[in-house]
N, C-alpha and C positions, 0 to 999 in steps of 0.2 A: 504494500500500500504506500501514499505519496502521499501521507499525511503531513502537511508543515514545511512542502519542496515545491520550496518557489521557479521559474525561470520557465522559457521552454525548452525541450529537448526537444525537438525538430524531427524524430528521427534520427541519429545522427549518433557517434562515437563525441564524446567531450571533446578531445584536439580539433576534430572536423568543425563542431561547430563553432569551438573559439576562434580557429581561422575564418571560418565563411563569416562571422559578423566581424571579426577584423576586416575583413577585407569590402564587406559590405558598408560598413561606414564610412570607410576611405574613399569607395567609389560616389557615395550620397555627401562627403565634402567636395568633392572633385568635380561631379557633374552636378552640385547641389541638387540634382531629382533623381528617383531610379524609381523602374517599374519591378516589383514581387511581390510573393504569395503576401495574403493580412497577418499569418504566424509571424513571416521572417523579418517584416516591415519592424509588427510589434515589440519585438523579442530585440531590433538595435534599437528604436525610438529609444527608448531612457538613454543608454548609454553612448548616444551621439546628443543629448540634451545635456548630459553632462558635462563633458569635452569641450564644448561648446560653453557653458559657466564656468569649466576653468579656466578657459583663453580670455573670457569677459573679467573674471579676479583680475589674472596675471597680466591686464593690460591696465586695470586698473589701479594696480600698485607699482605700476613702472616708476614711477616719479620717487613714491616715496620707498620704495626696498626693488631695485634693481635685482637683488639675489633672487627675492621672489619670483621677480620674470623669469629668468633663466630655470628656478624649480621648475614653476608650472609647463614650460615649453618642453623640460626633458619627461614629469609625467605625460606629456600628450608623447609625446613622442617614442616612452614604454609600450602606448598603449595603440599605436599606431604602426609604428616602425616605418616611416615616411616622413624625410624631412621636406620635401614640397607639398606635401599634403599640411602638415604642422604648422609649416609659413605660411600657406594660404588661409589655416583656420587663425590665426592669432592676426593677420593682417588685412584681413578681409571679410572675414566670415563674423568674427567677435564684434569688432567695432558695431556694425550692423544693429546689433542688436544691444547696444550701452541700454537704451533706454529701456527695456524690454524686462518683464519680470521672470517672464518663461515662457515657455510653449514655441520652441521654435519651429515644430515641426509639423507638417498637414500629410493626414492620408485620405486621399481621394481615393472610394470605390470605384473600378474599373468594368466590374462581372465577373464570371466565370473565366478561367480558361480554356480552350477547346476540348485538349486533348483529356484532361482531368477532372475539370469544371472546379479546380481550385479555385476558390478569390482572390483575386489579382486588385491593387491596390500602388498607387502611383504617390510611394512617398517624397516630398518636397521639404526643402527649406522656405518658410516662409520668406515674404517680403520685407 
């Protein structure tokens, strides 16, 4: 039983799936949209919402703790293992949303898929 286990398992061996949403967030900073299932969308939404309020901290304490910045950019970059994805989110991506409390993220329902008839879901960074 799966009493009090949180996350989704996908299907999937642990390693698989900590790469596939690695690599799924990297691709949703990069092209800030991607199209997948509503599980896989769900399952990185939080943790590209997070990444995303560390870059928002660590930009915001540039001025007064420089070390700070420098922390925050090497946990993005633990957590990503991409330093043009990393630059792009502390330089582009963060600023964006200074003012912004949260919710950076939108899933638009797409339908079914053909072959599956999965739900397919077109997640974005907001505007």
């Amino acid at each position: 039983m799966r009493h009090q286990k949180t996350g989704h398992r996908l299907g999937r061996s642990s390693g698989h799936r900590r790469s596939m949403r690695k690599t799924m967030i990297k691709q949703l900073f990069e092209h800030e949209r991607i199209r997948t299932t509503r599980a896989k969308a769900e399952s990185i939404r939080g943790p590209a919402e997070k990444l995303i309020t560390l870059a928002k901290k660590g930009n915001a304490m540039e001025e007064d703790n420089p070390a700070y910045m420098v922390h925050t950019r090497r946990l993005a970059a633990a957590r990503l293992s991409d330093a043009e994805i990393v630059k792009k989110l502390f330089d582009e991506i963060a600023p964006r949303y200074e003012e912004r409390p949260g919710g950076y993220t939108r899933m638009l329902k797409l339908g079914p898929r053909p072959g599956d008839s999965a739900e397919m879901v077109l997640l974005e960074l907001v505007e």
